[in-house]
N, C-alpha and C positions, 0 to 999 in steps of 0.2 A: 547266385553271385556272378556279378559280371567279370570276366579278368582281361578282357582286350582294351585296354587303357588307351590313352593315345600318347603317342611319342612326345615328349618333355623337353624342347632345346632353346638354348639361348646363346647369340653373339657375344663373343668372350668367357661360354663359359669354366674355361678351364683355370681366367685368371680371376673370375667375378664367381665362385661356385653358388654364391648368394642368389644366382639371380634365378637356378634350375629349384631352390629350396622356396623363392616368391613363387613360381610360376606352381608348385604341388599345391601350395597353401590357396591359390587362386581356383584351381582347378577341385579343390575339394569344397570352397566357397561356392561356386558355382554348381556341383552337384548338391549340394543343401539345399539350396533357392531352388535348382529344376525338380529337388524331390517334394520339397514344400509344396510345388505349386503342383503337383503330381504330373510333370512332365518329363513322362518315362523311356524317351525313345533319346533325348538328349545324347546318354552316354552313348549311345551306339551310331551317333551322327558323326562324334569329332575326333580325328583323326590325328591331329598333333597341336601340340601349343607352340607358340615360338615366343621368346621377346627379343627383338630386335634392337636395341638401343633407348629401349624404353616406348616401343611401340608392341602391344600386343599384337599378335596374327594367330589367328584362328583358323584351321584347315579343316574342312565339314567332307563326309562323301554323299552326304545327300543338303539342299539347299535349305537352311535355316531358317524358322519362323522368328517372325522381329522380337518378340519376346525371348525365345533364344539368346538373340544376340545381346538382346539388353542385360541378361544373365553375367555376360561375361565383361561388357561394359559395367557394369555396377559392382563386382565384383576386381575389377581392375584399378578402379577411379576408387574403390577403398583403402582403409589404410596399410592393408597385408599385400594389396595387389603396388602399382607404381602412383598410384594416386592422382591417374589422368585418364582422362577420356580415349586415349590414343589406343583403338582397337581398329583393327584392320579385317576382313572375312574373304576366303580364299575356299570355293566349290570346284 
């Protein structure tokens, strides 16, 4: 069992709490898809999630293969995530 999750924050979360309960549901999306595709080092890349005003940012401590990042693109541009393209990747 993995437990070093990555830090969860969002701009305005304290008046928008909606947005830190999008970004688990994203975050848990995006683990299915890297488990599906049996890419198992995923969870131990990313480091925090942000939403910005409706820009995803992705913070990595190792550099992310493009599948990766499309993980969290597809997953965002869904209907749980902000349902845009707007992902941002931060090494």
């Amino acid at each position: 069992m993995f437990l070093d999750h990555p830090t969860i924050t969002a701009t305005n979360s304290l008046t928008e709490p909606d947005r830190l309960e999008r970004l688990s549901r994203v975050y848990g999306y995006v683990m299915a898809l890297a488990g599906g595709s049996a890419c198992d080092r995923l969870i131990e890349k990313v480091t925090q999630i942000h939403d910005h005003k409706g820009t995803l940012i992705v913070f990595w401590s190792d550099a992310p293969s493009d599948a990766e990042k499309q993980y969290f693109v597809h997953a965002w541009a869904s209907k749980i995530g902000d349902g845009s393209s707007n992902v941002e990747h931060e090494v």
